[in-house]
N, CA, C and O of each residue as an XYZ file, in Angstrom:
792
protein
N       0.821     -1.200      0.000
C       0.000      0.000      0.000
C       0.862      1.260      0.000
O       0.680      2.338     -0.564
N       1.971      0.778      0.881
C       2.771      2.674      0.671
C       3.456      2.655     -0.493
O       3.507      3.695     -1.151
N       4.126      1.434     -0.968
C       4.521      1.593     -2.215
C       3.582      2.459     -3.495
O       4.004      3.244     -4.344
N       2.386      2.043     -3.284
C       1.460      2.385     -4.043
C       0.999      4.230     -4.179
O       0.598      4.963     -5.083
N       1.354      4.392     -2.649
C       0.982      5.716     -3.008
C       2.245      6.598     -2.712
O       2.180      7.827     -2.682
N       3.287      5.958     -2.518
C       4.690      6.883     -3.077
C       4.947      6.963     -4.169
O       5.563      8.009     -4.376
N       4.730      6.118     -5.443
C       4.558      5.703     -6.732
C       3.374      6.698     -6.986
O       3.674      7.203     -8.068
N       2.237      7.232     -6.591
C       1.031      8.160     -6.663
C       1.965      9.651     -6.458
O       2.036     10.580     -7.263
N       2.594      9.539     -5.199
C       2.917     10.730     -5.071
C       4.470     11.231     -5.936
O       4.923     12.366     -6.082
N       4.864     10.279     -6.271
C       6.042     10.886     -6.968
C       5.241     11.512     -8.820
O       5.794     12.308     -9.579
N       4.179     10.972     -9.003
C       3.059     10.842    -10.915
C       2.684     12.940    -10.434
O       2.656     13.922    -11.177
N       2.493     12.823     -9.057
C       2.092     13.775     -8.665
C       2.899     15.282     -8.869
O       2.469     16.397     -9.167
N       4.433     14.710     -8.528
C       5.398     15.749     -8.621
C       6.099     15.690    -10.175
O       6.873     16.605    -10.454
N       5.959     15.111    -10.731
C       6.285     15.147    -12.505
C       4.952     15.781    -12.946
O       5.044     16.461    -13.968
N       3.424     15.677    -12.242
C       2.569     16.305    -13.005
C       2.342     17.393    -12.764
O       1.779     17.949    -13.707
N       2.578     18.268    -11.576
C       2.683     19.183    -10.862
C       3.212     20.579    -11.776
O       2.518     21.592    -11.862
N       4.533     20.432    -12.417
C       5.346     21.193    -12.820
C       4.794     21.675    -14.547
O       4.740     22.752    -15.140
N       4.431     20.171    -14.928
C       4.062     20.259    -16.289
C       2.736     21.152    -16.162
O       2.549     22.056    -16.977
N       1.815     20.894    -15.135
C       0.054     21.716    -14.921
C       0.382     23.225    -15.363
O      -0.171     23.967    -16.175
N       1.862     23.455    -14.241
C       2.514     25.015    -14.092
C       2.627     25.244    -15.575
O       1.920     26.123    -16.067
N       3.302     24.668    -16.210
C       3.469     25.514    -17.450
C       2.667     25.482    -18.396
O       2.799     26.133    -19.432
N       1.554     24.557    -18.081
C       0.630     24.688    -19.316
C      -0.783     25.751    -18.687
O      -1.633     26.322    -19.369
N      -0.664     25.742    -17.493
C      -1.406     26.684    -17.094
C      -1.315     28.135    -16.614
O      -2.133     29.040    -16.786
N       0.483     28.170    -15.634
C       0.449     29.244    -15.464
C       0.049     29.855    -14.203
O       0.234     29.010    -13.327
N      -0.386     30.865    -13.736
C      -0.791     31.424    -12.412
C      -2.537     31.062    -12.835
O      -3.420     30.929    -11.987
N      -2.685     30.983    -13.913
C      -3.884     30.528    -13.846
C      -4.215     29.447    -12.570
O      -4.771     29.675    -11.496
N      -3.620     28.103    -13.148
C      -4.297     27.072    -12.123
C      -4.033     27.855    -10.677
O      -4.927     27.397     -9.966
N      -3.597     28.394    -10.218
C      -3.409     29.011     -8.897
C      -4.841     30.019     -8.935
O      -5.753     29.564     -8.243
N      -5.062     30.958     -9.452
C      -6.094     31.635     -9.572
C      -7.191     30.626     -9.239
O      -8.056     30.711     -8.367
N      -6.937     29.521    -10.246
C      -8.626     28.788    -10.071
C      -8.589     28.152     -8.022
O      -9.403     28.304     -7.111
N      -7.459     27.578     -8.081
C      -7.243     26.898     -6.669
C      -7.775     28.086     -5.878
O      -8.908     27.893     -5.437
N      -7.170     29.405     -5.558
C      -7.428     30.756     -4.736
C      -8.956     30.435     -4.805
O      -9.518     29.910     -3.843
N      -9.644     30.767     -5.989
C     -11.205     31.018     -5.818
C     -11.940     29.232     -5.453
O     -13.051     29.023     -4.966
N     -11.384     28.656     -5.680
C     -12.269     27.344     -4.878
C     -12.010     27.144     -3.510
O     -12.765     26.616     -2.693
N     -10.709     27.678     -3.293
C     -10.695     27.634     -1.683
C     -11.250     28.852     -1.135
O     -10.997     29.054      0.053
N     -12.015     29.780     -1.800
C     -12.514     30.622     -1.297
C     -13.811     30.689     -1.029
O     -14.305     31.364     -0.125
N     -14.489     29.888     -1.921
C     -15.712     29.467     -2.428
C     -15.745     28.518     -1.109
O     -16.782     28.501     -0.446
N     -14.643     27.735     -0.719
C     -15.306     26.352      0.102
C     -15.263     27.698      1.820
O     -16.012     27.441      2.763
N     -14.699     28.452      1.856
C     -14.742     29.173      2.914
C     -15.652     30.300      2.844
O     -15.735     30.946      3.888
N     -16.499     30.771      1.665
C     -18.090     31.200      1.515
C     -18.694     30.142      1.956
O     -19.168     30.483      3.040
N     -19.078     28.564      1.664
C     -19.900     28.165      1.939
C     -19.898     28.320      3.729
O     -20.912     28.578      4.377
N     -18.423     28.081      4.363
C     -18.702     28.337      6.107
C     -19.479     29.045      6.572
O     -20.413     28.865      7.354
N     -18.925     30.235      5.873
C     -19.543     31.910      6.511
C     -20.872     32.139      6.190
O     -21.556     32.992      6.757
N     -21.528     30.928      4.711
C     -23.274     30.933      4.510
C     -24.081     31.163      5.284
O     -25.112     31.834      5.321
N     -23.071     30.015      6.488
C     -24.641     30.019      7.807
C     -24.789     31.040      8.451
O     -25.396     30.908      9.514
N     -24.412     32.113      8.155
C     -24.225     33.436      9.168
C     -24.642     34.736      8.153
O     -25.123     35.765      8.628
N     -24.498     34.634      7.293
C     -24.293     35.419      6.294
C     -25.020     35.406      4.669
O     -24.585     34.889      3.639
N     -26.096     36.071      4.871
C     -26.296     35.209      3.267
C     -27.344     36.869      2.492
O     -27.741     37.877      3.078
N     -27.472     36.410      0.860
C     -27.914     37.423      0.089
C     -28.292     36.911     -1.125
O     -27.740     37.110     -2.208
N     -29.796     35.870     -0.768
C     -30.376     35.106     -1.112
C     -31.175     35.859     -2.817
O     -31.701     36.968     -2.907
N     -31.055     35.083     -3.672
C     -31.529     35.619     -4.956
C     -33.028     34.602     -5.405
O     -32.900     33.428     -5.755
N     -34.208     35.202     -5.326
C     -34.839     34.118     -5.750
C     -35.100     33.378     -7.239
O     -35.572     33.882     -8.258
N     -34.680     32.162     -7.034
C     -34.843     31.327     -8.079
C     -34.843     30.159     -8.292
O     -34.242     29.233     -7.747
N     -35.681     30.210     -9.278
C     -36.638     28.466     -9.375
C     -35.442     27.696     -9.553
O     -34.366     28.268     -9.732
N     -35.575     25.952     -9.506
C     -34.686     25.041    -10.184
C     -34.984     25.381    -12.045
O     -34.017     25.126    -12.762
N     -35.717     25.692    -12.447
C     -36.058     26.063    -13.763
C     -35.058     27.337    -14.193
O     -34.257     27.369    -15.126
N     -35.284     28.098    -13.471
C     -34.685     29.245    -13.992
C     -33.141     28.874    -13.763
O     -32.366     29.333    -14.602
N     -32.581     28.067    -12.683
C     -31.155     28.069    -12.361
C     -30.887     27.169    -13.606
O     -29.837     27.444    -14.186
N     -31.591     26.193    -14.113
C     -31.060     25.482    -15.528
C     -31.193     25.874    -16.850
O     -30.607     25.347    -17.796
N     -32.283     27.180    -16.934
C     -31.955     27.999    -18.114
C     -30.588     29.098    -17.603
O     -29.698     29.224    -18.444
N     -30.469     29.652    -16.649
C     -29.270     30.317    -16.782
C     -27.838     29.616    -16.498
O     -26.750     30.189    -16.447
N     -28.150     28.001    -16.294
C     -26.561     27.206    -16.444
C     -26.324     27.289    -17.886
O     -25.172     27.297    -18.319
N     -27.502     27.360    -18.776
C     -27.271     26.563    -20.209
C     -26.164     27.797    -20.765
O     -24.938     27.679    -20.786
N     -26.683     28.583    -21.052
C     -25.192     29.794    -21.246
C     -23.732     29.817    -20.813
O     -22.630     30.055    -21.307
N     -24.260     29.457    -19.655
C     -22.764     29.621    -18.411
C     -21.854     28.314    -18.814
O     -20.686     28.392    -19.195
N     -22.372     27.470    -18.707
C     -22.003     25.978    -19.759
C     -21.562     25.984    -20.757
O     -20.474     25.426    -20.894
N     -22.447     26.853    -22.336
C     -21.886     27.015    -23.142
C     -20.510     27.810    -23.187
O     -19.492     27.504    -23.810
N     -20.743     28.927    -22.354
C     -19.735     29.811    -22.621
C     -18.056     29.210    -21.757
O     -16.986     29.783    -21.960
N     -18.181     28.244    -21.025
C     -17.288     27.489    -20.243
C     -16.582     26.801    -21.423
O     -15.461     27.023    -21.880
N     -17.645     25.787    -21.855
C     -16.916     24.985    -22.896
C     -16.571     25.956    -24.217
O     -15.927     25.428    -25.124
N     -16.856     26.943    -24.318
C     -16.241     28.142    -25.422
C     -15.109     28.423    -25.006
O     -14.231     28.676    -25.831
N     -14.780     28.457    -23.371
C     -13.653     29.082    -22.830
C     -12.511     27.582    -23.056
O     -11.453     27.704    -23.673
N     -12.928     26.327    -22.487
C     -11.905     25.352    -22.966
C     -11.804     25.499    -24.372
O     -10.692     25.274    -24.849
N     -12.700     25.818    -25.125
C     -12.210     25.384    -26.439
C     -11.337     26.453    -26.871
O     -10.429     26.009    -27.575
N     -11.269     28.211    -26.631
C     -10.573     28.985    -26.617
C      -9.210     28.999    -25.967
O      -8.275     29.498    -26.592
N      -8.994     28.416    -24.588
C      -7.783     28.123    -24.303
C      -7.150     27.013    -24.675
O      -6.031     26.799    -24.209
N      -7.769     26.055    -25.625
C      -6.815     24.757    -26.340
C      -6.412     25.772    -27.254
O      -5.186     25.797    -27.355
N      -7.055     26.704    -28.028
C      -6.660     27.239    -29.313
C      -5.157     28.013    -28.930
O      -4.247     28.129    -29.751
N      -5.087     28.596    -27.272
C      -4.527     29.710    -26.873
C      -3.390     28.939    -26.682
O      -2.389     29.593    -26.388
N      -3.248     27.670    -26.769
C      -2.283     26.863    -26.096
C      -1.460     26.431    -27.437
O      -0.253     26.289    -27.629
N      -2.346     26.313    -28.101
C      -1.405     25.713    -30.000
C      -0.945     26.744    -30.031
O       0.259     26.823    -29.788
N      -1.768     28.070    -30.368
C      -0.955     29.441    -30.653
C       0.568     29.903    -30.240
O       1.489     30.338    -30.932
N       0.446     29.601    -28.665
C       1.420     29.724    -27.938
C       2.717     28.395    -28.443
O       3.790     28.816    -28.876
N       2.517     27.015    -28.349
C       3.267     26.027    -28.669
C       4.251     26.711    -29.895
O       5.427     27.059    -29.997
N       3.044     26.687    -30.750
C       3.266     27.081    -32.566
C       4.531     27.868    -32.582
O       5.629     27.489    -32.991
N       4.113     29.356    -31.925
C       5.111     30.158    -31.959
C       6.735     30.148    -30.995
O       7.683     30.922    -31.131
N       6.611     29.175    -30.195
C       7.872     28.641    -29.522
C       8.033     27.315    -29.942
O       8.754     26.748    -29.121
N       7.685     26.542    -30.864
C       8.259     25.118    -31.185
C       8.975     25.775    -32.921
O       9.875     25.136    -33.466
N       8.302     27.298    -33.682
C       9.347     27.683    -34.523
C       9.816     29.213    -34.702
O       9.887     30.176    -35.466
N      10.186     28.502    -32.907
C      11.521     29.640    -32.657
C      11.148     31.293    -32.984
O      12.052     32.046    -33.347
N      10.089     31.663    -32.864
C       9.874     33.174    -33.479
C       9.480     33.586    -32.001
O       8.748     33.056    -31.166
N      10.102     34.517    -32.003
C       9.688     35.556    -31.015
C       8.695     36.879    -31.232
O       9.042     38.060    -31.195
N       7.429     36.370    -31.456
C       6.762     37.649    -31.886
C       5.448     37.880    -31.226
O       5.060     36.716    -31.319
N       4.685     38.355    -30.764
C       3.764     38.375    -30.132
C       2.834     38.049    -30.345
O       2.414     38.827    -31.201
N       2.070     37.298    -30.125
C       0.712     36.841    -30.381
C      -0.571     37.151    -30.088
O      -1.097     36.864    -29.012
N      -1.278     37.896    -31.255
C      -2.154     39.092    -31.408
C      -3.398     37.988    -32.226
O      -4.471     38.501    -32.544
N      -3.157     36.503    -32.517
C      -4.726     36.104    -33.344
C      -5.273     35.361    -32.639
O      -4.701     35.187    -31.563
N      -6.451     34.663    -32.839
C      -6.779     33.811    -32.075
C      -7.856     34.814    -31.283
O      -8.491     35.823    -31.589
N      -7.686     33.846    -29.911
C      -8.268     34.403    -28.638
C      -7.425     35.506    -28.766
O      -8.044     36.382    -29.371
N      -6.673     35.748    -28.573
C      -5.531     37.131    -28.473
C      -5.811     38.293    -28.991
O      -5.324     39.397    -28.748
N      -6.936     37.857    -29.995
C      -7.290     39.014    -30.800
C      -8.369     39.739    -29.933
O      -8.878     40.836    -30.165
N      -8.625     38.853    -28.828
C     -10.098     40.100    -27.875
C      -9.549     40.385    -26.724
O      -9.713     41.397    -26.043
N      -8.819     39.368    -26.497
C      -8.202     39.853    -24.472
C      -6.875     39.356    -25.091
O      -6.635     38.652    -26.072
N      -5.701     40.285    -23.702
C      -4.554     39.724    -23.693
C      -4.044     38.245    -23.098
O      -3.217     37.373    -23.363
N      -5.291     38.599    -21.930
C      -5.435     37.087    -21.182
C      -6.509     36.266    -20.955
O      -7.297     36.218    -20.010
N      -6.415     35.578    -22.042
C      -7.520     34.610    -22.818
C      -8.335     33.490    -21.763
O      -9.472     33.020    -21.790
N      -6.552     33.222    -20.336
C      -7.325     31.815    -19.572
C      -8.038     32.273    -18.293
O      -8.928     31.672    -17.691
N      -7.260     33.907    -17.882
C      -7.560     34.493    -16.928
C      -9.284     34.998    -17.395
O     -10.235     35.059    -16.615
N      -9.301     35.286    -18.745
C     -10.795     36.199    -18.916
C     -12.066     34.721    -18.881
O     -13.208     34.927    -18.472
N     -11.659     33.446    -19.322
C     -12.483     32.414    -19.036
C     -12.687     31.817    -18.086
O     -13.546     30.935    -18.110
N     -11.898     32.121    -16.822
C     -11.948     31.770    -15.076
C     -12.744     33.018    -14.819
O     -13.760     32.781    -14.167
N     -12.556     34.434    -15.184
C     -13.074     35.269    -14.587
C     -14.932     35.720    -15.225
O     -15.720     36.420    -14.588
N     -15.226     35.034    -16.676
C     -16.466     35.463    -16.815
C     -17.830     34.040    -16.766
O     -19.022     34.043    -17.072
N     -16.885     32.945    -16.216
C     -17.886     31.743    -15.991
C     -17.841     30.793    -14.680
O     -18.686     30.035    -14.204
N     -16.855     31.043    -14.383
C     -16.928     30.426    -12.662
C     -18.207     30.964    -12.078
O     -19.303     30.405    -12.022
N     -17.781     32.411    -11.564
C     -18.398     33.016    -10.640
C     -19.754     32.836    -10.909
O     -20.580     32.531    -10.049
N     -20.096     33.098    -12.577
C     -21.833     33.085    -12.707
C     -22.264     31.936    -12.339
O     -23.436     31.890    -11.966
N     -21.387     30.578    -12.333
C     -22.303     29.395    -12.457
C     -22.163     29.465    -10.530
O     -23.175     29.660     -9.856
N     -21.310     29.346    -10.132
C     -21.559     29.946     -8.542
C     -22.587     30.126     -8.059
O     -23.408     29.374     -7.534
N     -22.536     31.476     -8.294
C     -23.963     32.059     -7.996
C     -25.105     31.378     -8.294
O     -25.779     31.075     -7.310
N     -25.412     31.134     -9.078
C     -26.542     30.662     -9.911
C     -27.496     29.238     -9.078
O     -28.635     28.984     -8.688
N     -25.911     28.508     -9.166
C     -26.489     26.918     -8.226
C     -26.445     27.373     -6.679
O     -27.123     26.732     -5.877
N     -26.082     27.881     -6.473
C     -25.805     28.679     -4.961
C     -27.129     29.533     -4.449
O     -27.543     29.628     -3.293
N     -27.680     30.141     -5.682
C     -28.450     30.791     -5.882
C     -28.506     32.382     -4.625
O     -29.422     33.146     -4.323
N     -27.332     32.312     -4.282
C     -26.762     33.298     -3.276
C     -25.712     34.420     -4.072
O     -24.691     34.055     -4.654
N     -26.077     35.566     -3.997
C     -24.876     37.273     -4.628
C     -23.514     36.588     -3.478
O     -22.379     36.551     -3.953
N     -23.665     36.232     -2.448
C     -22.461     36.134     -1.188
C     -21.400     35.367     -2.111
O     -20.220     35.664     -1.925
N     -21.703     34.406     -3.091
C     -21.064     33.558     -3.589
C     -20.093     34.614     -5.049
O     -19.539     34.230     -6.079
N     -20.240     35.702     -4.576
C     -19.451     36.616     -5.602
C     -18.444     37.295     -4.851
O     -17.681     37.959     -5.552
N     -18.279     37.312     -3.917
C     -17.028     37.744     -2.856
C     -15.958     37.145     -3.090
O     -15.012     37.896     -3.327
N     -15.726     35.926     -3.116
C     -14.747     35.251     -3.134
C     -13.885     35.575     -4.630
O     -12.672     35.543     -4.841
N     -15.281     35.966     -5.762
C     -14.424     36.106     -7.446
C     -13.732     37.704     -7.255
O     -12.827     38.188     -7.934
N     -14.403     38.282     -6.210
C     -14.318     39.659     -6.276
C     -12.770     39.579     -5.974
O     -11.934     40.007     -6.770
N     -12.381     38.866     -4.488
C     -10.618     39.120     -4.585
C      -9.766     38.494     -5.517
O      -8.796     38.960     -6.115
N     -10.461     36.942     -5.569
C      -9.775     36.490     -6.920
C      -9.616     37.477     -8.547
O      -9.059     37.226     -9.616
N     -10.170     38.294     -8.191
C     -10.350     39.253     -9.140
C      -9.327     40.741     -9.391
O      -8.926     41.411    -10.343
N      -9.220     40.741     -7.883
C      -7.940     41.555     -7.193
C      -6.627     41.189     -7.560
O      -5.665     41.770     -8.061
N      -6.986     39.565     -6.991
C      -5.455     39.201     -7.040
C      -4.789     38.788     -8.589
O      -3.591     38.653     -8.838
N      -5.756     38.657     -9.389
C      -6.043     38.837    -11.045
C      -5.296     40.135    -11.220
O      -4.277     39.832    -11.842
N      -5.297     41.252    -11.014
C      -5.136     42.247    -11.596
C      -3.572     42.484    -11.013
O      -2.743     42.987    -11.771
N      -3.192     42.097     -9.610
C      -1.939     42.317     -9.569
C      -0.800     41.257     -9.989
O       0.426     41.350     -9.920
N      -1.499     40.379    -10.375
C      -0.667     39.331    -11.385
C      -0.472     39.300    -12.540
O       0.341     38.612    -13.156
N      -1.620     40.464    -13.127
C      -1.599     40.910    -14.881
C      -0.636     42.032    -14.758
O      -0.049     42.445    -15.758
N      -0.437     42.566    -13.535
C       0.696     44.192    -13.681
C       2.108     43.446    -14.075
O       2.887     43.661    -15.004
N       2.142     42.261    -12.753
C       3.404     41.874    -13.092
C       3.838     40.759    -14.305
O       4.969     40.300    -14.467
N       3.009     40.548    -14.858
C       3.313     39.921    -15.929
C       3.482     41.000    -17.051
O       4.586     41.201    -17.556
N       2.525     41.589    -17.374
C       2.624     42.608    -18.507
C       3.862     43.627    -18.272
O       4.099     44.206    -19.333
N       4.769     44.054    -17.180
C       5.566     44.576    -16.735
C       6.620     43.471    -17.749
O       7.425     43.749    -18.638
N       6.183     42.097    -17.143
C       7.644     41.331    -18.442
C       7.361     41.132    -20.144
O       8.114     40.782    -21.053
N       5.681     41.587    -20.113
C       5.751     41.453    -21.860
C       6.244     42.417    -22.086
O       7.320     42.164    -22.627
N       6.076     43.571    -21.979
C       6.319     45.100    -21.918
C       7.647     44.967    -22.238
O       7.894     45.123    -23.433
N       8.947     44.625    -21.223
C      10.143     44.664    -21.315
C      10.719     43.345    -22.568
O      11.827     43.525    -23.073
N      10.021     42.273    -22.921
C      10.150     41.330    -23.812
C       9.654     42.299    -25.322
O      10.344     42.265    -26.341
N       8.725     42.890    -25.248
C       8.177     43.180    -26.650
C       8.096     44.755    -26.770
O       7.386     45.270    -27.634
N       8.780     45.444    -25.957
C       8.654     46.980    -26.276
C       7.199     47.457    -26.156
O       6.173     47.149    -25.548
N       7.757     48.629    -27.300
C       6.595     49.342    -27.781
C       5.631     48.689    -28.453
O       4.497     49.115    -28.671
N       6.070     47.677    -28.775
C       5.319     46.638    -29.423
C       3.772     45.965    -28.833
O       2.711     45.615    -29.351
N       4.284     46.015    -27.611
C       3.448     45.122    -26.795
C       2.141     46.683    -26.244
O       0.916     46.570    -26.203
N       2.970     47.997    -25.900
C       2.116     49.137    -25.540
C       0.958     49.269    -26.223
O      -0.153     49.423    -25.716
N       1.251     49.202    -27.525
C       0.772     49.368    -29.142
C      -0.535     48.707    -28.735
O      -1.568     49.346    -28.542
N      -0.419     47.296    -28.609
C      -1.292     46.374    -28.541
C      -2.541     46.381    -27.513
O      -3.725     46.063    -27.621
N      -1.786     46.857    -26.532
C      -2.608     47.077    -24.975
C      -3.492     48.094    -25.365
O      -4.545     48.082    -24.726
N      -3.418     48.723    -25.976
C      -4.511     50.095    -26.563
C      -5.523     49.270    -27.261
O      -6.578     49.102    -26.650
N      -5.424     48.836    -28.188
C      -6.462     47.945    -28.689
C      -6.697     46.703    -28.191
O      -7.620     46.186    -28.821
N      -6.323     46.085    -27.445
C      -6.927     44.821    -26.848
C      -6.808     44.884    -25.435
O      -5.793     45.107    -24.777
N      -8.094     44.636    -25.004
C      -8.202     44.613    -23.543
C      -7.712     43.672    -22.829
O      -7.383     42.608    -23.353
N      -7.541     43.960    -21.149
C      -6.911     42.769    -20.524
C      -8.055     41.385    -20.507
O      -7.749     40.276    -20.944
N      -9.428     41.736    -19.899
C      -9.631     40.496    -19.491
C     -11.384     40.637    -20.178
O     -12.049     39.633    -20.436
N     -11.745     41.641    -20.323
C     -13.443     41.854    -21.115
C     -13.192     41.920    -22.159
O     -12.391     42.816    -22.424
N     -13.771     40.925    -23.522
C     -13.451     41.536    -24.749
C     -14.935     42.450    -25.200
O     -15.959     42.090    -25.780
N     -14.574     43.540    -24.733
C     -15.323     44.666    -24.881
C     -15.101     45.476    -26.459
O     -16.029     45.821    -27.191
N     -14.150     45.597    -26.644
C     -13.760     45.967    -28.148
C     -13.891     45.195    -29.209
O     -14.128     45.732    -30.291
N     -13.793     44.123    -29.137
C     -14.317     43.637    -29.690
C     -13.134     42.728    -30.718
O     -12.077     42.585    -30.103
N     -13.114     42.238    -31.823
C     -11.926     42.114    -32.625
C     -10.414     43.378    -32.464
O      -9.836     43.872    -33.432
N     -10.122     43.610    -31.180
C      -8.978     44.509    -31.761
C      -7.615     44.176    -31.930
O      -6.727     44.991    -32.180
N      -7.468     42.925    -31.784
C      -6.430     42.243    -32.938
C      -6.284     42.499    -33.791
O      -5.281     43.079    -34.209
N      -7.019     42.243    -34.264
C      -7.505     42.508    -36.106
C      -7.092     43.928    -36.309
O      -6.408     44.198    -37.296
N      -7.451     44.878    -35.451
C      -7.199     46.295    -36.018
C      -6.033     46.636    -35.552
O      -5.319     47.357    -36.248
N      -5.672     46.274    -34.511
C      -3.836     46.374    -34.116
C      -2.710     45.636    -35.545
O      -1.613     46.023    -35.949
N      -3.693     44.319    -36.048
C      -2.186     44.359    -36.962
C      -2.516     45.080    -38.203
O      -1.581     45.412    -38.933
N      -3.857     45.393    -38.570
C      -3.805     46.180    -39.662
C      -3.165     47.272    -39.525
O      -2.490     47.741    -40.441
N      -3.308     47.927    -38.159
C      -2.233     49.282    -37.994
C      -0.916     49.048    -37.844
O      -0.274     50.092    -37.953
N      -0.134     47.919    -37.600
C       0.851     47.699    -37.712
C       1.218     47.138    -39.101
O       2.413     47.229    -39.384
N       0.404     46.571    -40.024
C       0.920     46.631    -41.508
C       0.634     47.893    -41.939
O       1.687     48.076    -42.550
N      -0.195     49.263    -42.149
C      -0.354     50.573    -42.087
C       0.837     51.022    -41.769
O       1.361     51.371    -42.827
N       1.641     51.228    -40.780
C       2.649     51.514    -40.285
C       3.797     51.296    -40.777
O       4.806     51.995    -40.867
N       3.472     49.937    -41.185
C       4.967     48.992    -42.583
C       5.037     49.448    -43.448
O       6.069     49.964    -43.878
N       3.854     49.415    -44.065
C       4.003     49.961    -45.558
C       4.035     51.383    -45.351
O       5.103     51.806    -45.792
N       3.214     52.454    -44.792
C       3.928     53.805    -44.878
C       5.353     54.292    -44.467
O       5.731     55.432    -44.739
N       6.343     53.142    -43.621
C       8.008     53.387    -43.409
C       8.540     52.723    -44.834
O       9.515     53.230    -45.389
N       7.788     51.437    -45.476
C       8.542     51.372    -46.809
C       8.110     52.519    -47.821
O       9.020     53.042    -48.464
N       7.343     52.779    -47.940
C       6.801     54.190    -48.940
C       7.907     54.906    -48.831
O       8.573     55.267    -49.801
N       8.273     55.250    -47.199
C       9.105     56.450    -47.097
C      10.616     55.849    -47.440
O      11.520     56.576    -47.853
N      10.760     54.477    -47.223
C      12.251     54.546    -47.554
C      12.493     53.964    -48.657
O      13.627     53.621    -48.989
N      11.324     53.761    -49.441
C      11.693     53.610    -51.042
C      11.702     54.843    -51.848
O      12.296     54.902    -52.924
N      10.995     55.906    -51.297
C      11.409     57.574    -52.061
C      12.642     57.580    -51.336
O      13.377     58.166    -52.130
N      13.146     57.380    -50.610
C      14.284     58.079    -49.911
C      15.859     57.651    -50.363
O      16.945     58.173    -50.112
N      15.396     56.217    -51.303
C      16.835     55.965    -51.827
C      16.795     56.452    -53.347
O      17.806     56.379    -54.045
């Protein structure tokens, strides 16, 4: 039996490292808000901000929250080739298509716009939004310090981008799309100028 689960726990520490890099501070984000969530449910019995709603209504508003979950896995497999793609051939260039083209942070904006609703929803309690609220905090001071290293990895390059694509709402909508058209705009009016210029 201990053989068995030292053999468990060593699958554990080879899988551990690999989770990290395919996930990132993400999986930590998600861990933060479930252990926060299991320490809302404590404070329930004392504390609550009850929403009324049927079992009917809580399974028409999962069906969205569901869809848009499995939109979010299927968006972060895409976010994950993108990423592979461009480090398995060696280019160092930033990655603006894809998911990339609406948020900068594609896994952080799919933890942050479908957890919390489905939360709430089966919970059928607002209290059950506290917990996304710091996870939400601690979201934002983990996007400073990361974007602090795209910033210094990609220049002006990366500034450029942050103007048209948001961190975590894709509120703008496609501005990928219009960041590289302004950056081919930008190409071709420096070749214009340095093909009159020779």
């Amino acid at each position: 039996m201990s053989a068995k689960r030292s053999e468990e726990k060593s699958r554990l520490r080879v899988l551990w490292p690999g989770l990290k890099r395919v996930f990132g501070v993400g999986l930590y984000l998600l861990l933060l808000g479930l252990v926060l969530e299991g320490l809302t449910v404590v404070l329930w019995q004392w504390v609550s901000f009850p929403i009324p709603l049927t079992l009917e209504m809580q399974i028409l508003l999962t069906v969205p929250c569901v869809a848009a979950c499995l939109s979010g896995v299927i968006w972060f497999n895409r976010t994950l080739n993108l990423i592979k793609a461009h480090l398995l051939g060696g280019r160092h260039e930033l990655v603006t298509e894809g998911p990339f083209a609406y948020v900068r942070h594609p896994l952080y904006a799919t933890i942050m716009m479908t957890i919390p609703a489905l939360v709430v929803i089966w919970f059928a309690d607002l209290l059950f939004f506290l917990p996304w609220i710091l996870v939400g905090i601690a979201t934002r001071c983990i996007l400073s310090f990361e974007e602090r290293g795209l910033g210094e990895a990609f220049g002006e390059e990366y500034q450029r981008y942050k103007r048209y694509v948001p961190a975590l709402l894709p509120y703008k909508g496609n501005g990928g799309r219009r960041y590289r058209e302004h950056q081919e705009g930008s190409k071709q009016k420096r070749g214009g100028k340095d093909s009159t210029e020779v």
